[in-house]
FITOR-214213 format. One record per residue (C-alpha): chain; z, y, x; residue number from 1. Coordinates in steps of 0.05 Angstrom, whole numbers. Layout:
{chain: A, w: Z, v: Y, u: X, n: NUM}
...
//
This chain:
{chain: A, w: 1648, v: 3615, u: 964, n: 1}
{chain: A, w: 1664, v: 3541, u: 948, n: 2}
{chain: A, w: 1730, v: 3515, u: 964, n: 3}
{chain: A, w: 1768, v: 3453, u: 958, n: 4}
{chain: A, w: 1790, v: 3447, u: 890, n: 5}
{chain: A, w: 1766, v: 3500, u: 850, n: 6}
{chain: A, w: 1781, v: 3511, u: 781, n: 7}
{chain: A, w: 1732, v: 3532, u: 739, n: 8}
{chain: A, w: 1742, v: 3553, u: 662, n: 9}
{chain: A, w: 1682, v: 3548, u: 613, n: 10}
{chain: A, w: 1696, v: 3587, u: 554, n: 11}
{chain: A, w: 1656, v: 3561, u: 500, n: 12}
{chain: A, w: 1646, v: 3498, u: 532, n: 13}
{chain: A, w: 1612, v: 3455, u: 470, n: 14}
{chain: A, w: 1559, v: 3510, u: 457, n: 15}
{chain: A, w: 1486, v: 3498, u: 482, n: 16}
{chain: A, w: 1500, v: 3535, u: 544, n: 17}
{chain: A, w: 1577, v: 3517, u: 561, n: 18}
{chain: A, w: 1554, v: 3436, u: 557, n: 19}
{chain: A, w: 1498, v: 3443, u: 601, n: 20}
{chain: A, w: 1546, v: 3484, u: 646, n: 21}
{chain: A, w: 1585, v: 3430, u: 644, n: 22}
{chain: A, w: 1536, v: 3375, u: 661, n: 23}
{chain: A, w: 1508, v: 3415, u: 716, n: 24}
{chain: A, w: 1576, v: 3435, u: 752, n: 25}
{chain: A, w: 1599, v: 3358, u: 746, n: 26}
{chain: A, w: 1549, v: 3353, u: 801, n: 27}
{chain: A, w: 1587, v: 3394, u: 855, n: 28}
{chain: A, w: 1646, v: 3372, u: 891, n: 29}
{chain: A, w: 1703, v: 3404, u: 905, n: 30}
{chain: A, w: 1707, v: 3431, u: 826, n: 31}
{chain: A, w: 1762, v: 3420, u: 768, n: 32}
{chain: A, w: 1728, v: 3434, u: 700, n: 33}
{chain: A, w: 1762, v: 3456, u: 642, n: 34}
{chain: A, w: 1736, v: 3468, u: 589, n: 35}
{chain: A, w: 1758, v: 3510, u: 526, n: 36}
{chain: A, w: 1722, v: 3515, u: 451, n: 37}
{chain: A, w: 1738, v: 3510, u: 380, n: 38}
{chain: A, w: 1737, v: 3436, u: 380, n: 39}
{chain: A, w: 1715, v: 3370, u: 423, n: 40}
{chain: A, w: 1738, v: 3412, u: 489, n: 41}
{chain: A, w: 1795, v: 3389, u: 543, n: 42}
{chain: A, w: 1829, v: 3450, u: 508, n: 43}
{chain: A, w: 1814, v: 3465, u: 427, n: 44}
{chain: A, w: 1827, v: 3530, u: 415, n: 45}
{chain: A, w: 1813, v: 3593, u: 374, n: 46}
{chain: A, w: 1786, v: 3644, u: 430, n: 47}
{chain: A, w: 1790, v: 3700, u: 382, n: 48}
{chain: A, w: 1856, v: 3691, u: 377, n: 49}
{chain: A, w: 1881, v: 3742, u: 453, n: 50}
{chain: A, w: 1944, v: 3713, u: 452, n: 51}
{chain: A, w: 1933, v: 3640, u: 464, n: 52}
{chain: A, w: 1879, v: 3656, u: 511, n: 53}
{chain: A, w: 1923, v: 3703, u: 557, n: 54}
{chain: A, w: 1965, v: 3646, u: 554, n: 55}
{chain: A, w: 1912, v: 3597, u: 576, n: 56}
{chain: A, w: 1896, v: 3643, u: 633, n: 57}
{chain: A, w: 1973, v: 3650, u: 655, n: 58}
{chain: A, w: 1975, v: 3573, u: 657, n: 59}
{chain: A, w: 1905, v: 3550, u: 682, n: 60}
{chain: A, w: 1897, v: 3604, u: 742, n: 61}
{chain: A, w: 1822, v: 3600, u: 747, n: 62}
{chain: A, w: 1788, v: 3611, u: 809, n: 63}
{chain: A, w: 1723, v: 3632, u: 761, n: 64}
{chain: A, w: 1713, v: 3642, u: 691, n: 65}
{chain: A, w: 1650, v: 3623, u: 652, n: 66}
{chain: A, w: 1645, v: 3656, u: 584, n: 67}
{chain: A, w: 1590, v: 3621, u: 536, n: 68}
{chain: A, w: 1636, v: 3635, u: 478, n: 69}
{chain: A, w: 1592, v: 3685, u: 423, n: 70}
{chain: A, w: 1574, v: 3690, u: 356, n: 71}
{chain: A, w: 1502, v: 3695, u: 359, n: 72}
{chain: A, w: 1490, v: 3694, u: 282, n: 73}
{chain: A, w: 1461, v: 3763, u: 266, n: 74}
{chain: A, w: 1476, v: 3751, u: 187, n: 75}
{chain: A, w: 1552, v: 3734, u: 200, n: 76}
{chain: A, w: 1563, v: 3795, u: 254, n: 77}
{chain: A, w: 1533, v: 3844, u: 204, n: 78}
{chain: A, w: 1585, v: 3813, u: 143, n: 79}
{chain: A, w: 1641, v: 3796, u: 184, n: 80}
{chain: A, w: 1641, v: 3851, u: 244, n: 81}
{chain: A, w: 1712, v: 3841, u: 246, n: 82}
{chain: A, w: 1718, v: 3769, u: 255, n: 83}
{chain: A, w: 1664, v: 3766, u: 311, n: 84}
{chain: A, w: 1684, v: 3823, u: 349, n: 85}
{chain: A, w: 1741, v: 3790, u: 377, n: 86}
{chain: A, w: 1702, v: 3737, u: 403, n: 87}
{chain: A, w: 1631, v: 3780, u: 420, n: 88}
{chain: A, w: 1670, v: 3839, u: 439, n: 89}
{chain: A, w: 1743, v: 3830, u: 442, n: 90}
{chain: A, w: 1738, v: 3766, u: 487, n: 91}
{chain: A, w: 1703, v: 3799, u: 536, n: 92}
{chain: A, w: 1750, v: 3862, u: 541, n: 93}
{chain: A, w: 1796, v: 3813, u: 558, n: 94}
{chain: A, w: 1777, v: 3779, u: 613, n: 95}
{chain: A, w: 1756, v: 3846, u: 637, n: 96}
{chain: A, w: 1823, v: 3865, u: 630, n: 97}
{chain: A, w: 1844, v: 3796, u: 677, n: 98}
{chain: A, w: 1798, v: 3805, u: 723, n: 99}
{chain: A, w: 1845, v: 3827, u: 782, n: 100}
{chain: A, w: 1861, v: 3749, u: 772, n: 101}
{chain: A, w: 1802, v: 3710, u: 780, n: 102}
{chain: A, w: 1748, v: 3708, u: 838, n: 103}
{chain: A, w: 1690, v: 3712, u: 794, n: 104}
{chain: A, w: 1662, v: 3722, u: 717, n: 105}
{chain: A, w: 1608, v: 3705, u: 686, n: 106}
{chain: A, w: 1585, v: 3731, u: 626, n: 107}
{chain: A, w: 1531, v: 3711, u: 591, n: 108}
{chain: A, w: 1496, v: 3770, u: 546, n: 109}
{chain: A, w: 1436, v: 3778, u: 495, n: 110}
{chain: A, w: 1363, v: 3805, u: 496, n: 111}
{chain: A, w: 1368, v: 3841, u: 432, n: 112}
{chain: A, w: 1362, v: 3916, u: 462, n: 113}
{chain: A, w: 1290, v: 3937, u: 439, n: 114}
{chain: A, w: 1237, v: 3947, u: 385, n: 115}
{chain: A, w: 1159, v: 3954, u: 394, n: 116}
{chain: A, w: 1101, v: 3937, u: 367, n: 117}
{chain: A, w: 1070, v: 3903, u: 427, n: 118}
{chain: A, w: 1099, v: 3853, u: 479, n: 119}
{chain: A, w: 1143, v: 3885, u: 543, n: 120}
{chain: A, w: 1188, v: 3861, u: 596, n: 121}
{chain: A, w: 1255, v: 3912, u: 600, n: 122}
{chain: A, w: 1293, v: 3923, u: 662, n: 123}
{chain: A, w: 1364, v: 3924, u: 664, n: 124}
{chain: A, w: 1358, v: 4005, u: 675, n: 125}
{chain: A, w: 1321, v: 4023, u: 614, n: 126}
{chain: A, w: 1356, v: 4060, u: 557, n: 127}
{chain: A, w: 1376, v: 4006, u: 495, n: 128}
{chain: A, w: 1374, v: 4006, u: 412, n: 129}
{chain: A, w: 1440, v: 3981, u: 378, n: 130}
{chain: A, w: 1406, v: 3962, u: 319, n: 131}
{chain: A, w: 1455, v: 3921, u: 287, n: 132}
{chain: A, w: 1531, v: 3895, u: 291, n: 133}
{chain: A, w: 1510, v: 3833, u: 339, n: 134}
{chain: A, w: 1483, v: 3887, u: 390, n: 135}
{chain: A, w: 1540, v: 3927, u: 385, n: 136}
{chain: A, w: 1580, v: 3876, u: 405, n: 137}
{chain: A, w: 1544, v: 3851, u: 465, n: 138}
{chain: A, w: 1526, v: 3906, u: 486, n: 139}
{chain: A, w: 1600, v: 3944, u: 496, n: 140}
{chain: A, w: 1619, v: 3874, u: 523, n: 141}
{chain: A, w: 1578, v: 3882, u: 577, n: 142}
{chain: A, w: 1602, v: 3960, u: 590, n: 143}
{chain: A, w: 1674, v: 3927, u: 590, n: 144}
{chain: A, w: 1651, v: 3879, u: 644, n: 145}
{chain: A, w: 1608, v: 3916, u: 681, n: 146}
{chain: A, w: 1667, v: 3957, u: 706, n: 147}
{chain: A, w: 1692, v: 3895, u: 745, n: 148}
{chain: A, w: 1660, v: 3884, u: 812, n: 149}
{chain: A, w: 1677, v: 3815, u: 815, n: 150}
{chain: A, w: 1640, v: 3806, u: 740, n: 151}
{chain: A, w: 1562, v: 3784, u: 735, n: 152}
{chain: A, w: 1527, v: 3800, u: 676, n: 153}
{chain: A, w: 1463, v: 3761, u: 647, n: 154}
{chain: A, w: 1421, v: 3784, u: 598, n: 155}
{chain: A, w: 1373, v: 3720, u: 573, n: 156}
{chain: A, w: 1352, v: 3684, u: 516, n: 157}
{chain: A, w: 1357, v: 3611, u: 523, n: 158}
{chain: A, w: 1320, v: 3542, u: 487, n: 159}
{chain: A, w: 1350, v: 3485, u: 491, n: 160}
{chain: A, w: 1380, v: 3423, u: 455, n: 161}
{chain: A, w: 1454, v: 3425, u: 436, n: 162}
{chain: A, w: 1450, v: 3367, u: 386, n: 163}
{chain: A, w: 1497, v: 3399, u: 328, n: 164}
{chain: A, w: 1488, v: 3399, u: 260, n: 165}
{chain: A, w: 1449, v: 3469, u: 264, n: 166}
{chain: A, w: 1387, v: 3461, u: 304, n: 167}
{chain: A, w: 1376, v: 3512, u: 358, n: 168}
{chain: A, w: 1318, v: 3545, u: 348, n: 169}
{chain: A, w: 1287, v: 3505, u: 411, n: 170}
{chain: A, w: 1305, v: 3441, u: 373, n: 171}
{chain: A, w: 1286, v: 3471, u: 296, n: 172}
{chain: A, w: 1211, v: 3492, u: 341, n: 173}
{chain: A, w: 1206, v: 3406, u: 363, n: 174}
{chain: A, w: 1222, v: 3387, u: 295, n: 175}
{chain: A, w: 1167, v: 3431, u: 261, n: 176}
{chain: A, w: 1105, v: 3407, u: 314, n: 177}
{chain: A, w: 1124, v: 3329, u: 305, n: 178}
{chain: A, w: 1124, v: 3326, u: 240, n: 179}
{chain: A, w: 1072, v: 3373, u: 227, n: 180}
{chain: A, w: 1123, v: 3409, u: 175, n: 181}
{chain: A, w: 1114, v: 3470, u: 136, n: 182}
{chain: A, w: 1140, v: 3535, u: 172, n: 183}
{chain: A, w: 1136, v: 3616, u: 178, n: 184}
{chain: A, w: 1120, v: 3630, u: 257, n: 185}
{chain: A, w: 1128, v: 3704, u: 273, n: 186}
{chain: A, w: 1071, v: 3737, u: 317, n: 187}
{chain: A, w: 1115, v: 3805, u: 322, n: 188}
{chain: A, w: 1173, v: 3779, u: 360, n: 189}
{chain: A, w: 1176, v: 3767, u: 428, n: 190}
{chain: A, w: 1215, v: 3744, u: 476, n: 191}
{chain: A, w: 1230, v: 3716, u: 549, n: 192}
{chain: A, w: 1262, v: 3656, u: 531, n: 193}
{chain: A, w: 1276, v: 3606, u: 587, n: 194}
{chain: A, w: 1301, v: 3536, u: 584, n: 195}
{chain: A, w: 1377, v: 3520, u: 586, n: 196}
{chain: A, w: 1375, v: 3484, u: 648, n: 197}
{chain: A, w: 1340, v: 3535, u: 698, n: 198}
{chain: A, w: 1380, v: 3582, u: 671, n: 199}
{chain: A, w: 1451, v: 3552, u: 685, n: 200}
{chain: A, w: 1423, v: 3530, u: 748, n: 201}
{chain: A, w: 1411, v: 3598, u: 770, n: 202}
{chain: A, w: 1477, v: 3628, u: 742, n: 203}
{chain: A, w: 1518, v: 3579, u: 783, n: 204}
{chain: A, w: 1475, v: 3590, u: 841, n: 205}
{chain: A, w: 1493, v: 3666, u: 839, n: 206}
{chain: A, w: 1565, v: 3661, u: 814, n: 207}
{chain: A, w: 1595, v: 3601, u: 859, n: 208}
{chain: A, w: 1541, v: 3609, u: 920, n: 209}
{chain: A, w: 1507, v: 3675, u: 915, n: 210}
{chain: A, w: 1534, v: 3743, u: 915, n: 211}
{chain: A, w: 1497, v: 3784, u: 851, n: 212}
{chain: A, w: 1542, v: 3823, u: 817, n: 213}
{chain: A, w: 1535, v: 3868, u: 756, n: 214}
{chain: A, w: 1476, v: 3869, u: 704, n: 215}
{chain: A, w: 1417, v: 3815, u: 721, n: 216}
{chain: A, w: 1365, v: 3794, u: 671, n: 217}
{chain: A, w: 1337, v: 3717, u: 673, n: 218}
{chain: A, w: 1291, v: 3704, u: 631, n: 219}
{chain: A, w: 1211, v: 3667, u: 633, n: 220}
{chain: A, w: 1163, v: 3707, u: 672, n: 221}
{chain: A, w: 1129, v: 3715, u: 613, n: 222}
{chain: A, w: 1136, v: 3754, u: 539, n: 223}
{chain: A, w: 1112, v: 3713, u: 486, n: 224}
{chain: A, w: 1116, v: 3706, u: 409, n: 225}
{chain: A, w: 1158, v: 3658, u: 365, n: 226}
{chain: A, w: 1087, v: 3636, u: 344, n: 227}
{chain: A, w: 1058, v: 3627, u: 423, n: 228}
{chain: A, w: 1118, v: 3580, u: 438, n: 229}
{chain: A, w: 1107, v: 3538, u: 387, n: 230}
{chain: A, w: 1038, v: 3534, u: 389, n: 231}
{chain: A, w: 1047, v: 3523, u: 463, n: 232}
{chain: A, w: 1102, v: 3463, u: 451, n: 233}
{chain: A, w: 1038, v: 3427, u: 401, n: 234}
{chain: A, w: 989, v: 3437, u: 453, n: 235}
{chain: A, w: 1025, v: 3402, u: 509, n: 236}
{chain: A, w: 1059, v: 3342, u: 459, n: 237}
{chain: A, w: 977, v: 3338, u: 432, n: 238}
{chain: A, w: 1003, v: 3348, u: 367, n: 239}
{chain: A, w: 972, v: 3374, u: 301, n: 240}
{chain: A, w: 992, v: 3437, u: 278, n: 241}
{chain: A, w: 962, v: 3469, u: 218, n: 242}
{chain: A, w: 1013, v: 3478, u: 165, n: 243}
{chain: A, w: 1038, v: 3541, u: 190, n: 244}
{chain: A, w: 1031, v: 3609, u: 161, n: 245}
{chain: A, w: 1036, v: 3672, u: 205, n: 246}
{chain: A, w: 1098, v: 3707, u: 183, n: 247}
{chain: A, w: 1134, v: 3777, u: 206, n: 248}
{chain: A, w: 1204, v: 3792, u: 235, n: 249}
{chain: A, w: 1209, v: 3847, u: 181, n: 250}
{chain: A, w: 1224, v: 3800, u: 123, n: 251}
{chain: A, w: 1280, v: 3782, u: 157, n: 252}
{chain: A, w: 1353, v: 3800, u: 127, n: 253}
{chain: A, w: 1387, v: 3841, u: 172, n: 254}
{chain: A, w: 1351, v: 3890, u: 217, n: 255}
{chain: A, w: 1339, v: 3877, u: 293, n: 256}
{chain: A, w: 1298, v: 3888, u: 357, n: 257}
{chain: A, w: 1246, v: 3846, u: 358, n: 258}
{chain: A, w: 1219, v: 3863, u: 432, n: 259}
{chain: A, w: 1257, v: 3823, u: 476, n: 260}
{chain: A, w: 1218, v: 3812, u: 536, n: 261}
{chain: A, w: 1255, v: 3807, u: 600, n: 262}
{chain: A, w: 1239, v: 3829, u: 669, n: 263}
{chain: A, w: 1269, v: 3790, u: 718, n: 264}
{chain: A, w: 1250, v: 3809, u: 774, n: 265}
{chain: A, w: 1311, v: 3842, u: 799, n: 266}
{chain: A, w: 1344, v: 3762, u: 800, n: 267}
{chain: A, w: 1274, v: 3741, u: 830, n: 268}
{chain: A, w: 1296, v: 3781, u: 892, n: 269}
{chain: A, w: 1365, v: 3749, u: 901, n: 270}
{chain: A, w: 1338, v: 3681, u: 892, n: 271}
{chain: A, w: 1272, v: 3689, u: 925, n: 272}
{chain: A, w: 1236, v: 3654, u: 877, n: 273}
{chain: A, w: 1195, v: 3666, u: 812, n: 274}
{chain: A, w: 1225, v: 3648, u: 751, n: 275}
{chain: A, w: 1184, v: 3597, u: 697, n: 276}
{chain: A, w: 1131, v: 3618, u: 658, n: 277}
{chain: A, w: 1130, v: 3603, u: 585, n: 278}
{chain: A, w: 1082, v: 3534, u: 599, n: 279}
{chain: A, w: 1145, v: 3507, u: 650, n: 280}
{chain: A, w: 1203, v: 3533, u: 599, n: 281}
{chain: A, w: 1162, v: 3475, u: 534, n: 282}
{chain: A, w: 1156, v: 3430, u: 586, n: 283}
{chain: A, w: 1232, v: 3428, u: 613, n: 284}
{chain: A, w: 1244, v: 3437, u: 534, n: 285}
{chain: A, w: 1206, v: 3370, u: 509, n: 286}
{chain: A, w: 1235, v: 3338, u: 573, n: 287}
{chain: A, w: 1297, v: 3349, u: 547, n: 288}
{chain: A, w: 1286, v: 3327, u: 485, n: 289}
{chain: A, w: 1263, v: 3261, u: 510, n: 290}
{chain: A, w: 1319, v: 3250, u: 554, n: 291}
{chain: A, w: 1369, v: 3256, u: 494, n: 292}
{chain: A, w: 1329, v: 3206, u: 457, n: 293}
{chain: A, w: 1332, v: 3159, u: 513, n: 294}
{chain: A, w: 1408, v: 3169, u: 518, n: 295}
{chain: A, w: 1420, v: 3154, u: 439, n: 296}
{chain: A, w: 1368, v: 3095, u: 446, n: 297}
{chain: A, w: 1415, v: 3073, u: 503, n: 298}
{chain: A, w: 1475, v: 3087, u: 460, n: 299}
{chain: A, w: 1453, v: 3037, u: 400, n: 300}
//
């Protein structure tokens, strides 16, 4: 579906998954990038705010829009559901609203549908829990959406380095195994995480080149524990790990589903290829990490 000179808008472009959107789209000719966040963007602005981004839309005519913009903290959704509604929710409803005007959206969703006390990989068609404000919102984001038949919808959980101030929990994980530090690991919540950079490859692959549309998970092949990945992330570094205690999801503020494995095998089929297991997700994650050491090194 590549033509000369399309415009593509990343919403949420300075996030961990809107930069590596970014870097990887760079890559392709025949694309114009613009990019749109709170700060440090081509275009700094509020996207909670409708007006200003029906405005942006009006004057940018994208070909395809990219939305990494969320509020992922569970704490602030649950204090503040007003305030992140229009970006987890309201945002969304927009572009949904739009959609007649673009080729394609992408919308990038959450993994925090279920509860369980063992491990389990979801498909797309099983029923969900709304368990808190943050799933609320993602959730009716994606029912806006999925009315659009040019809109694909990804539900994943992704690890990665975004290099803010706040660690990711991909870069908090590094930080705990090199320096041996002190830490909680949970052994009750599990996930299919998968590395920012298979991820995005596979989303452009399907939104610019394939033809999926409505709900897809991605995710790692496998469903692991807070306390496997870590564990997993020593192991292959030959680290030292022992000043851990084992710790449960239950203590944790607000409420939410702590079963979040993926199955992915409905994205397998359009890309006719397996997706990483949780070994290949720490090792693009600690490449990753080396690479942006090598590029401050080079910096200094």
């Amino acid at each position: 579906m590549l033509n000369n000179d399309l415009k593509v808008l990343i919403l949420g472009s300075t996030g961990l998954a809107g930069s590596e959107f970014k870097r990887q789209l760079k890559k392709i000719e025949g694309i114009t990038l613009i990019g749109v966040a709170r700060k440090n963007a081509e275009i700094n602005a509020d996207l909670g705010d409708a007006s200003k981004v029906k405005e942006l839309l009006s004057e940018i005519k994208p070909g395809i829009v990219i939305n990494a913009a969320a509020t992922i903290d569970i704490d602030a959704c649950e204090q503040n559901p007003e305030g992140t509604y229009k970006i987890n929710t309201g945002l969304p409803r927009l572009l949904a609203e739009k959609s007649g005007s673009f080729d394609r959206i992408l919308q990038i969703s959450t993994d925090h549908y279920h509860s369980g006390i063992e491990p389990h990989a979801f498909k797309e068609s099983e029923p969900v829990e709304l368990i808190n404000e943050y799933a609320r919102q993602k959730f009716s984001s994606e029912r806006y959406l999925l009315n659009c038949k040019n809109a694909l919808v990804l539900r994943t959980n992704i690890v990665g380095i975004r290099g803010w101030k706040h660690p990711t929990f991909g870069e908090w994980a590094l930080n705990v195994v090199d320096g041996n530090r002190r830490c909680s690991l949970f052994n009750d919540f599990w996930t299919s995480g998968i590395d920012v950079g298979t991820f995005v490859k596979h989303a452009i692959n399907q939104t610019i080149f394939g033809n999926a549309s409505g709900l897809f998970n991605i995710g790692s092949r496998d469903v692991y524990s807070k306390l496997d990945f870590v564990l997993e992330i020593a192991r292959q570094k030959n680290k030292r790990l022992d000043n851990y205690s084992v710790a449960s999801f239950k203590n944790l503020k607000t409420k939410r589903a702590n079963s979040l494995g993926l199955d992915s095998s409905l994205m397998e089929n359009y890309l006719e290829s397996k997706l990483p297991p949780m070994e290949t997700v720490v090792k693009n994650l600690i490449y990753s990490q080396s690479e942006r050491t090598h590029e401050v090194q080079n910096r200094i």
